[in-house]
PDB file of N, CA, C and O in Angstrom:
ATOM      1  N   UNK A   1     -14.093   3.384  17.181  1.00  0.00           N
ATOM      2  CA  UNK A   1     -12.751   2.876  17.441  1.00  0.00           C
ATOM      3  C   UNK A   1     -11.935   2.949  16.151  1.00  0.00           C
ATOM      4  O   UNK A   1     -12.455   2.439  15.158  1.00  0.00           O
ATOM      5  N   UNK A   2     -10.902   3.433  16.042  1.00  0.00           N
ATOM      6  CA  UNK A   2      -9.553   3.782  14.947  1.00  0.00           C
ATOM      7  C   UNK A   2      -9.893   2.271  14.123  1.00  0.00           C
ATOM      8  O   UNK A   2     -10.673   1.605  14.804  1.00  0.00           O
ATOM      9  N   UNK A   3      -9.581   1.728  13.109  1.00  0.00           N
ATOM     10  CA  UNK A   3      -9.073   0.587  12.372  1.00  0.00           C
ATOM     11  C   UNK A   3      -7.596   0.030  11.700  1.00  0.00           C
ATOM     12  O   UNK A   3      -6.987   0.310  10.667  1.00  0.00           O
ATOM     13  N   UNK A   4      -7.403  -0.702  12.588  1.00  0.00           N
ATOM     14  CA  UNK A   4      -6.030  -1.578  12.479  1.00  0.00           C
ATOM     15  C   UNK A   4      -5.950  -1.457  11.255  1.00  0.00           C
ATOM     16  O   UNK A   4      -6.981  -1.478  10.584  1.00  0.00           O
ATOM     17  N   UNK A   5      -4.491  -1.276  10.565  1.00  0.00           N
ATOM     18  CA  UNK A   5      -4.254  -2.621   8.906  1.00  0.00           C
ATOM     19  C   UNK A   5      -2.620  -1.589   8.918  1.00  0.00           C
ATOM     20  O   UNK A   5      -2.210  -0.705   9.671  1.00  0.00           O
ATOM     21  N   UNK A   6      -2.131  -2.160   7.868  1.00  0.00           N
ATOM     22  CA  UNK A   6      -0.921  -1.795   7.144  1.00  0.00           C
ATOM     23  C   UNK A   6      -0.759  -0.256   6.594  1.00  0.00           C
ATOM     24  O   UNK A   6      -1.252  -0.100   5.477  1.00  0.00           O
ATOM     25  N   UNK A   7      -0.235   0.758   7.102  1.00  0.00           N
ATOM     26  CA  UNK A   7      -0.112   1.902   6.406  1.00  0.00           C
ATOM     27  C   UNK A   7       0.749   1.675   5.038  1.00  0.00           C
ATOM     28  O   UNK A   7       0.205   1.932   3.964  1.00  0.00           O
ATOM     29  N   UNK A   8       2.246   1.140   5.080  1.00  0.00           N
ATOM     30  CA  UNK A   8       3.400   0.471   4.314  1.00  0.00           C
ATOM     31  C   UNK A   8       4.026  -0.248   4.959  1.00  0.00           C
ATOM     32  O   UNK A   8       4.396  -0.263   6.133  1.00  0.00           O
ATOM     33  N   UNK A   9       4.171  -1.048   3.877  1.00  0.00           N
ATOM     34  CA  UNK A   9       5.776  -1.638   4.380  1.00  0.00           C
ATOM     35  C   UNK A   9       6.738  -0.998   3.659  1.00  0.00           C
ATOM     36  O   UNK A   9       6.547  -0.186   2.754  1.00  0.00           O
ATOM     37  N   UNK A  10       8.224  -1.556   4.274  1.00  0.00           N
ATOM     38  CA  UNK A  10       8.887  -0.792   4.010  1.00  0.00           C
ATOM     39  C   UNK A  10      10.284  -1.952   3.672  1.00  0.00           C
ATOM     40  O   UNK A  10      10.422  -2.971   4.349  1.00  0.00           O
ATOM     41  N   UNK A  11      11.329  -1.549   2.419  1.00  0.00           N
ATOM     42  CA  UNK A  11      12.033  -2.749   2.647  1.00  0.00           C
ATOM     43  C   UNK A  11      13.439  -1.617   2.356  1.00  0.00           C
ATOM     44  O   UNK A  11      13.235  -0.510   1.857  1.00  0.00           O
ATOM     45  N   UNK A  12      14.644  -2.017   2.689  1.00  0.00           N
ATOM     46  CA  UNK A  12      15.754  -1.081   2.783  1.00  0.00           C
ATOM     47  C   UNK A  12      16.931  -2.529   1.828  1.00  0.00           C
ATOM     48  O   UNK A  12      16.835  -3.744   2.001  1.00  0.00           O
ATOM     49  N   UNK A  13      17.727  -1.938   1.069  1.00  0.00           N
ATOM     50  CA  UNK A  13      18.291  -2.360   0.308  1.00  0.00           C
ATOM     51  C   UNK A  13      20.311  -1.475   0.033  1.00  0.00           C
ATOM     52  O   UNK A  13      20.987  -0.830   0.834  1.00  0.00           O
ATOM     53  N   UNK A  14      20.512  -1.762  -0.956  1.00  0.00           N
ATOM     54  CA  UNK A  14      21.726  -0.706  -0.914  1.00  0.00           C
ATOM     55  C   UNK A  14      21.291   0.011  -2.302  1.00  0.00           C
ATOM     56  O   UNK A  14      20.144   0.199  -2.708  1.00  0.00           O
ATOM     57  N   UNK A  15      22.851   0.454  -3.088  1.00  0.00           N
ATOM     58  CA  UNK A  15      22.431   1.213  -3.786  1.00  0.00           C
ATOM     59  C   UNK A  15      22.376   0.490  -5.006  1.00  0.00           C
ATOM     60  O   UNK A  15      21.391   0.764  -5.692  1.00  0.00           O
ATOM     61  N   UNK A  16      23.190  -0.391  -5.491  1.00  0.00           N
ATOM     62  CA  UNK A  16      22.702  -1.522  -6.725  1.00  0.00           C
ATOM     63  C   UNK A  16      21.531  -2.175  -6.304  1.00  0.00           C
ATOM     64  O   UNK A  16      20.738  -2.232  -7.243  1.00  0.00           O
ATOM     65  N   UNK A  17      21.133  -2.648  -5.360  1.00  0.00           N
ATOM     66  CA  UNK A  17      19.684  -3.316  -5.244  1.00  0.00           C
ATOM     67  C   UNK A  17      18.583  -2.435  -5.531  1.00  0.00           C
ATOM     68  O   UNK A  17      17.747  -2.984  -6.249  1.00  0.00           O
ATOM     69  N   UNK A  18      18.406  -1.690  -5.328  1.00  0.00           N
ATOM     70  CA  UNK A  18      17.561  -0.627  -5.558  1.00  0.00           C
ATOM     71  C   UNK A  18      17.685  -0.102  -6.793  1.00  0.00           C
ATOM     72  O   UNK A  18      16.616   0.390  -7.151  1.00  0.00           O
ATOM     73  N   UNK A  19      18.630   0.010  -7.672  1.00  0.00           N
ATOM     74  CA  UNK A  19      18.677   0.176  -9.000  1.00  0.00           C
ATOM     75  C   UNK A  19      18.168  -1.030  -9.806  1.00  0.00           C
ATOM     76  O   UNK A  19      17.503  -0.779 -10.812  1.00  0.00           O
ATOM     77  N   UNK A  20      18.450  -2.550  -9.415  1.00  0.00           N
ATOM     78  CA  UNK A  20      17.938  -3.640  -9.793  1.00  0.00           C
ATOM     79  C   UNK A  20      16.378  -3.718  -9.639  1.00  0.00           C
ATOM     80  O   UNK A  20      15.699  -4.193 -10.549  1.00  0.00           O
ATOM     81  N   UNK A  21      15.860  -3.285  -8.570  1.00  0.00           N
ATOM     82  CA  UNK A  21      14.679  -3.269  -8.233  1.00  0.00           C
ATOM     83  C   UNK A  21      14.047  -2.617  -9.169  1.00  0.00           C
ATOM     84  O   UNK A  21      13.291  -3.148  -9.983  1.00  0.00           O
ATOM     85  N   UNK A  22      14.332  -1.362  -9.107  1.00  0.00           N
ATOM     86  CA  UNK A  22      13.650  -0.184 -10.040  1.00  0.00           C
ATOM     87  C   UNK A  22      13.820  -0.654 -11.840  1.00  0.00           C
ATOM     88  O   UNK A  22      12.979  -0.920 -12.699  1.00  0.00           O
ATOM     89  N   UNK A  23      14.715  -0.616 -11.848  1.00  0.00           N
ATOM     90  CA  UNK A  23      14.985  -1.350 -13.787  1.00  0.00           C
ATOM     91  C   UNK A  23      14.009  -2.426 -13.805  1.00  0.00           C
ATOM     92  O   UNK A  23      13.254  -2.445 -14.777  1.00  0.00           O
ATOM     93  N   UNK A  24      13.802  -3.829 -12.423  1.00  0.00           N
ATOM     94  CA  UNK A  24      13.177  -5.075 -13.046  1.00  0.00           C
ATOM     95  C   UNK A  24      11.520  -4.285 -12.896  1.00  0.00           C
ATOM     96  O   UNK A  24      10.829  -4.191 -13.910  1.00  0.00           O
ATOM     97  N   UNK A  25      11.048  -3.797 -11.651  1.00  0.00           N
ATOM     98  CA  UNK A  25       9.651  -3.665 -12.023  1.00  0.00           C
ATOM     99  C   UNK A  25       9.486  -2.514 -13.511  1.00  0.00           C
ATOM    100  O   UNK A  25       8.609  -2.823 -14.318  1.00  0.00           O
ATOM    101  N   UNK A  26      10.015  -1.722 -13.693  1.00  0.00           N
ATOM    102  CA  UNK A  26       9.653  -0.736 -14.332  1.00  0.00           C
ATOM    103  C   UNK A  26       9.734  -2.088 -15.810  1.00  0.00           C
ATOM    104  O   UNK A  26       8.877  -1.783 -16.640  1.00  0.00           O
ATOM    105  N   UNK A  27      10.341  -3.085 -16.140  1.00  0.00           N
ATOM    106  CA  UNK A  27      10.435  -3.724 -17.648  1.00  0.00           C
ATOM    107  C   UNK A  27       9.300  -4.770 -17.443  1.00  0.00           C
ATOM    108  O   UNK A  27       8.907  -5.435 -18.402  1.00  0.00           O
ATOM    109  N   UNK A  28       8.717  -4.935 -16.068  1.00  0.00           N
ATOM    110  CA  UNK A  28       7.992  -5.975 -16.147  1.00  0.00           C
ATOM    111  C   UNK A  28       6.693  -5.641 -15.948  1.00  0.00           C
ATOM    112  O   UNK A  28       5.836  -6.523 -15.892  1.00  0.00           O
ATOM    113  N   UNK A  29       6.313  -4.013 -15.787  1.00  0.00           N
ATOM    114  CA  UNK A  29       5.219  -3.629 -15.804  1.00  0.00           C
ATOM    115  C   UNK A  29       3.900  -3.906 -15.062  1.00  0.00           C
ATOM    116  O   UNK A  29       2.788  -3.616 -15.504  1.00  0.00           O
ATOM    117  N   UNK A  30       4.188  -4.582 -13.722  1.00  0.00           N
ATOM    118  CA  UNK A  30       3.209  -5.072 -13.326  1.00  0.00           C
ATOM    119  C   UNK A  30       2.746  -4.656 -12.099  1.00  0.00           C
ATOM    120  O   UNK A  30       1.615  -4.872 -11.664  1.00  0.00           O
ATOM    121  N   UNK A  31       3.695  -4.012 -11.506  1.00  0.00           N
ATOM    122  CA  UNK A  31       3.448  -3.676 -10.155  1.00  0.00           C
ATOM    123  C   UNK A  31       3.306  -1.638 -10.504  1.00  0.00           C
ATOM    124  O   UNK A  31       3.868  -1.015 -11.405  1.00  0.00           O
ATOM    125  N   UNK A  32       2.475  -1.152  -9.540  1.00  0.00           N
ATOM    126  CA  UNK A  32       1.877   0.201 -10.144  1.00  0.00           C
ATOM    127  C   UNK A  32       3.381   1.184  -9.146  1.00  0.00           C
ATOM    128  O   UNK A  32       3.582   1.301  -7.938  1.00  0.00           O
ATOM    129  N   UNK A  33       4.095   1.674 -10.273  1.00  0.00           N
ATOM    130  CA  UNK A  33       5.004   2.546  -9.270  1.00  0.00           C
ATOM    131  C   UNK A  33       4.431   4.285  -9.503  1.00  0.00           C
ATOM    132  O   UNK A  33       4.262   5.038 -10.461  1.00  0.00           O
ATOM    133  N   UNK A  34       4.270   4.347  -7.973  1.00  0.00           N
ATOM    134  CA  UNK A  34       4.047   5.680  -7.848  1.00  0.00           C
ATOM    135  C   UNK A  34       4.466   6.941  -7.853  1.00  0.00           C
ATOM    136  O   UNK A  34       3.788   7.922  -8.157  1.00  0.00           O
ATOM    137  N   UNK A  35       6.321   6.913  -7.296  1.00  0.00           N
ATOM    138  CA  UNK A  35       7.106   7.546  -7.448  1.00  0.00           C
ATOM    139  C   UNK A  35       8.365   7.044  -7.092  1.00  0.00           C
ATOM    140  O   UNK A  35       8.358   6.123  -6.275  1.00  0.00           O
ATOM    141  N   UNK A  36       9.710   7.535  -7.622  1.00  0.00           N
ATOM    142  CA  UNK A  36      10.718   7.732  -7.040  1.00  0.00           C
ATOM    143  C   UNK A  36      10.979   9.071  -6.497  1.00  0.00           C
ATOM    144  O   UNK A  36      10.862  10.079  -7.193  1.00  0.00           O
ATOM    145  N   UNK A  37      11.393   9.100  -5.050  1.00  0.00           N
ATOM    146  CA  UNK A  37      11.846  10.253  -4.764  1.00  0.00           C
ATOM    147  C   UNK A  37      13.419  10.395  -4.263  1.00  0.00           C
ATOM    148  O   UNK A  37      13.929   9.490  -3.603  1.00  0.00           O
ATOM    149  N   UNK A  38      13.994  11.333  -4.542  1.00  0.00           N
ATOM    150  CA  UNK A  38      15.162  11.709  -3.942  1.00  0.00           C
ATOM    151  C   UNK A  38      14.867  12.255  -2.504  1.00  0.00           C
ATOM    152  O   UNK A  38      14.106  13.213  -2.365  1.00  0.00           O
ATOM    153  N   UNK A  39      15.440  11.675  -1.483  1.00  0.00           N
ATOM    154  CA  UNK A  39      15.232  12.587  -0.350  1.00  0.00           C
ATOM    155  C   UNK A  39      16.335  13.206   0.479  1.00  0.00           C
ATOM    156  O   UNK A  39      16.282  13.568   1.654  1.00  0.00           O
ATOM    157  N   UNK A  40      17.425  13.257  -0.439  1.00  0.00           N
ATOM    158  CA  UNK A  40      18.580  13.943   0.203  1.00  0.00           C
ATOM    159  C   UNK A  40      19.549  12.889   0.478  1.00  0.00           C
ATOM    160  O   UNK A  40      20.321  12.271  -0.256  1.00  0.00           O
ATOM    161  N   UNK A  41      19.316  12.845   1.685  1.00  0.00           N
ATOM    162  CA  UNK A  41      20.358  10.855   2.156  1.00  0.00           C
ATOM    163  C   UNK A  41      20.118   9.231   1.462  1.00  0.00           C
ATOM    164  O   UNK A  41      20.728   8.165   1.376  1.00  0.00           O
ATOM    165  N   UNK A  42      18.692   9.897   1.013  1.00  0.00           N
ATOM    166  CA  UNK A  42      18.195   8.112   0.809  1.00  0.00           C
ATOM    167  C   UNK A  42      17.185   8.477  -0.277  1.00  0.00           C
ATOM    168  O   UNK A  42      16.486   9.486  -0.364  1.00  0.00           O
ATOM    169  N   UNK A  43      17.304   7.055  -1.360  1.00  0.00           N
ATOM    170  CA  UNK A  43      15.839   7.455  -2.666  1.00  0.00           C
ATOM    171  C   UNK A  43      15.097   6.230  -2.073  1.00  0.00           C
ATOM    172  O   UNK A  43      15.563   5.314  -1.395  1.00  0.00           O
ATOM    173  N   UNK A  44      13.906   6.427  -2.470  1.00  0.00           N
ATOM    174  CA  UNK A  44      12.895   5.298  -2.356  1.00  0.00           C
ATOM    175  C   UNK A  44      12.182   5.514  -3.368  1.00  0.00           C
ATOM    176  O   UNK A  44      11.990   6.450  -4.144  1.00  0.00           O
ATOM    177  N   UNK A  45      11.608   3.866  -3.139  1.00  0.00           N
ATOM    178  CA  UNK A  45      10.230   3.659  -4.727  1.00  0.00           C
ATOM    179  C   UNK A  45       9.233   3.559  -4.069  1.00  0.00           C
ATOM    180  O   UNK A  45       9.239   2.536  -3.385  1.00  0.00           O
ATOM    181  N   UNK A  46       8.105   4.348  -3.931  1.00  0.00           N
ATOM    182  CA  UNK A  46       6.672   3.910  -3.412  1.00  0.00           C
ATOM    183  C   UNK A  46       5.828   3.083  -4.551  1.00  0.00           C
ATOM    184  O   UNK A  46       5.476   3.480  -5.662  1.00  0.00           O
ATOM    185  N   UNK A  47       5.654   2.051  -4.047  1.00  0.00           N
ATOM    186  CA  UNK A  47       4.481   1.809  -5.854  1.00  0.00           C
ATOM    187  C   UNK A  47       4.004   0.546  -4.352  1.00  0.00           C
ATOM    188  O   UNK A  47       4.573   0.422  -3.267  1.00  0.00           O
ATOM    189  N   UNK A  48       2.704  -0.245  -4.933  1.00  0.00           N
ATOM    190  CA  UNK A  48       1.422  -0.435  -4.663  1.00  0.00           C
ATOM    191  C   UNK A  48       1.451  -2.632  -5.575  1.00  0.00           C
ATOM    192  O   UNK A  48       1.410  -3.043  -6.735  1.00  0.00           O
ATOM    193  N   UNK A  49       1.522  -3.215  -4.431  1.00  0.00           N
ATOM    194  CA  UNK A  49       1.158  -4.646  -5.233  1.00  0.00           C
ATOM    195  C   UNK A  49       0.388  -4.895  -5.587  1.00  0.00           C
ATOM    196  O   UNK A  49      -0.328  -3.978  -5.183  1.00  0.00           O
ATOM    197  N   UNK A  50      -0.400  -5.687  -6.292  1.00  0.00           N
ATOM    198  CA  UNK A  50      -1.051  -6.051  -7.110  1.00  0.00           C
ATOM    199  C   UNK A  50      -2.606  -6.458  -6.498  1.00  0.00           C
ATOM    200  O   UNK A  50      -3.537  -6.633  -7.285  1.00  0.00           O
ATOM    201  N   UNK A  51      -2.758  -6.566  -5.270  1.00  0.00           N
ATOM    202  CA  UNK A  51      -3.832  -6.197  -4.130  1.00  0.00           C
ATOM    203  C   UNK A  51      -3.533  -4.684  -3.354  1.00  0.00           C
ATOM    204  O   UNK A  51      -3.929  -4.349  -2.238  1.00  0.00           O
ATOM    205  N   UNK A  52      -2.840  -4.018  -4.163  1.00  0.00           N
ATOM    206  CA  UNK A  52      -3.046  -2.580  -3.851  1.00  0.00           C
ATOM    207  C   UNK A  52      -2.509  -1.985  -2.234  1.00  0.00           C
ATOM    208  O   UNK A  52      -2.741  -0.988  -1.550  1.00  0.00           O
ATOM    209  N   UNK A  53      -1.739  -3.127  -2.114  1.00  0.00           N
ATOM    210  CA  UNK A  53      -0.928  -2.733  -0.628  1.00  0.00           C
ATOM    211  C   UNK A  53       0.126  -1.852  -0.665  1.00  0.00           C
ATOM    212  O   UNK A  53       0.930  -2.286  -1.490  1.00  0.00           O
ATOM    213  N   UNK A  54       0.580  -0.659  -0.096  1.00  0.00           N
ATOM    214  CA  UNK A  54       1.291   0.085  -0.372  1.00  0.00           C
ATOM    215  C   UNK A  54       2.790  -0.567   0.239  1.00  0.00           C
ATOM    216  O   UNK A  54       2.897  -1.349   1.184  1.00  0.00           O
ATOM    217  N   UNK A  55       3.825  -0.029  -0.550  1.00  0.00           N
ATOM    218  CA  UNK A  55       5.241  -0.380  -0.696  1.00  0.00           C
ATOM    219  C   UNK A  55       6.083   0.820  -0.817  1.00  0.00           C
ATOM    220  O   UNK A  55       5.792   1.983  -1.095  1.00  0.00           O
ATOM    221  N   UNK A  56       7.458   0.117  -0.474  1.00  0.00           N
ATOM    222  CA  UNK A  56       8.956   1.098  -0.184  1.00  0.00           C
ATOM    223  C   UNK A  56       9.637   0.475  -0.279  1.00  0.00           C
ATOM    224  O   UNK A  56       9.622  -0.459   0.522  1.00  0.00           O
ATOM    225  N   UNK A  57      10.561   0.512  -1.154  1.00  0.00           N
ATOM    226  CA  UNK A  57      11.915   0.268  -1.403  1.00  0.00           C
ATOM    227  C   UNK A  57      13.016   1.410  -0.846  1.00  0.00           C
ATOM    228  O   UNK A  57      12.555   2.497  -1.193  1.00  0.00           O
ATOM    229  N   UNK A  58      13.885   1.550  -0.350  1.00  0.00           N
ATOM    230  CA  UNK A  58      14.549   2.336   0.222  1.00  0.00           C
ATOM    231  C   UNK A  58      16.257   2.385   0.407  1.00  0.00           C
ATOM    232  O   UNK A  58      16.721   1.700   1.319  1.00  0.00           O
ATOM    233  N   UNK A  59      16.974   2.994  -0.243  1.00  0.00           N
ATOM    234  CA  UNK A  59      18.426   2.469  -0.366  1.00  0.00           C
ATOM    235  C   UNK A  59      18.984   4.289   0.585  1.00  0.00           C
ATOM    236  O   UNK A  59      18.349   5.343   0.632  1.00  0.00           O
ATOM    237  N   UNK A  60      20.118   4.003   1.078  1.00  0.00           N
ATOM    238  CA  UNK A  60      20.822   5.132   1.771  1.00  0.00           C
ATOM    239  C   UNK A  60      22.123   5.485   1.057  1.00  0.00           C
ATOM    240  O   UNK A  60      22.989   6.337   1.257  1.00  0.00           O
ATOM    241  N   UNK A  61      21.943   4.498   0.130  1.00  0.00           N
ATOM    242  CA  UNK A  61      23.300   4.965  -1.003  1.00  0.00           C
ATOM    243  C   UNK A  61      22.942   5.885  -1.615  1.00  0.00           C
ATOM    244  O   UNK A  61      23.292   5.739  -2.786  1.00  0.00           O
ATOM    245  N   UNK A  62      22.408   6.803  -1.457  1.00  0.00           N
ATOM    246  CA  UNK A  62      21.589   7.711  -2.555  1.00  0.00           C
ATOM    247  C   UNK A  62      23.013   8.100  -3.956  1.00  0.00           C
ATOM    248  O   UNK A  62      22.884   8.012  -5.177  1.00  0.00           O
ATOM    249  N   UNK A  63      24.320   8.541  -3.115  1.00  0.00           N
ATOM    250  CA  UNK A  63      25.124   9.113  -4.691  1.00  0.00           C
ATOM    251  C   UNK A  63      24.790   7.641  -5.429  1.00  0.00           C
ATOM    252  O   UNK A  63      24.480   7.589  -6.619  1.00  0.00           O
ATOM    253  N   UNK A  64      24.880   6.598  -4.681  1.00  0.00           N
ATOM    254  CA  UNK A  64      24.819   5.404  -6.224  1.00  0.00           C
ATOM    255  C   UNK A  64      24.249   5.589  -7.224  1.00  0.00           C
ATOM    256  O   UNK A  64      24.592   5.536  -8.405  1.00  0.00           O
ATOM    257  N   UNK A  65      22.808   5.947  -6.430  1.00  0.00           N
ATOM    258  CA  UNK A  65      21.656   5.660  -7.643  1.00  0.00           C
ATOM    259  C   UNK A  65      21.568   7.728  -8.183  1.00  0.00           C
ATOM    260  O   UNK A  65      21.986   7.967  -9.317  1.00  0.00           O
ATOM    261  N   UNK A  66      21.335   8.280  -7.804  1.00  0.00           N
ATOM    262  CA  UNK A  66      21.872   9.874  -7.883  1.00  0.00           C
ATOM    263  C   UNK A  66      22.681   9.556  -9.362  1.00  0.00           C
ATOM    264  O   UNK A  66      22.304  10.174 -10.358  1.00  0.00           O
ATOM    265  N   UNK A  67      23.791   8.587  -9.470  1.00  0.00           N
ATOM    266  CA  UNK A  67      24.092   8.736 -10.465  1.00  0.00           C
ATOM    267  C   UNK A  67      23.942   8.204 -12.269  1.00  0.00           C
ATOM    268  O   UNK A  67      24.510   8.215 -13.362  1.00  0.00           O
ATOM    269  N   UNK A  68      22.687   7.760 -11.511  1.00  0.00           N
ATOM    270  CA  UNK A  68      22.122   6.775 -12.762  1.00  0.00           C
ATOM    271  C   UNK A  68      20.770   7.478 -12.945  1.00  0.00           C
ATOM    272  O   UNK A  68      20.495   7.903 -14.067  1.00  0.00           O
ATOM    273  N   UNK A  69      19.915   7.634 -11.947  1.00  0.00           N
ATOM    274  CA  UNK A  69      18.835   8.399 -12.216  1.00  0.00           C
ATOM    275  C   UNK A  69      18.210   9.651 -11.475  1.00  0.00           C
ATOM    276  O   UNK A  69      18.082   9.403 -10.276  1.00  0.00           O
ATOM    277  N   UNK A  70      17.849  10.723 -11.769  1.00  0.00           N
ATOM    278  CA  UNK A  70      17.678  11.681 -12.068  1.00  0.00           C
ATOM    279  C   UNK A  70      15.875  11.799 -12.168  1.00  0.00           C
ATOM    280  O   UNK A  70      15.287  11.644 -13.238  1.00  0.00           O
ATOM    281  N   UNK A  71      15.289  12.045 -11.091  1.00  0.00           N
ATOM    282  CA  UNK A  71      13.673  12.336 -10.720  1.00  0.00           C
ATOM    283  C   UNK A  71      13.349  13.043 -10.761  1.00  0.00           C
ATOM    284  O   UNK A  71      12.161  13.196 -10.478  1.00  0.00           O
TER     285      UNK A  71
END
């Protein structure tokens, strides 16, 4: 039989939240980020909590952040 659990979660934000997001974990070093990706319409952060549960941050403002960072 298959086994239940969490593939991700997923959390959706705008385009300053998601820049806030990304600046506070990246200075506080604690949470494991895996990537940012650009995906055309929308960037997301995949990174992993601290019991190793996978995560998404996800903004649809992409020009916001497009214009601050560069992946």
């Amino acid at each position: 039989a298959p086994v239940a659990g969490i593939c991700r979660v997923a959390f959706r934000t705008d385009g300053a939240g998601f820049l806030q997001f990304v600046q506070h974990i990246l200075a506080v070093n604690e949470i494991g980020v895996r990537r940012i990706v650009d995906h055309d319409k929308a960037f997301s952060c995949y990174f992993t909590d601290p019991w190793g549960t996978p995560l998404e941050v996800t903004t649809y403002h992409a020009d916001v952040v497009r214009a601050v960072i560069t992946p």
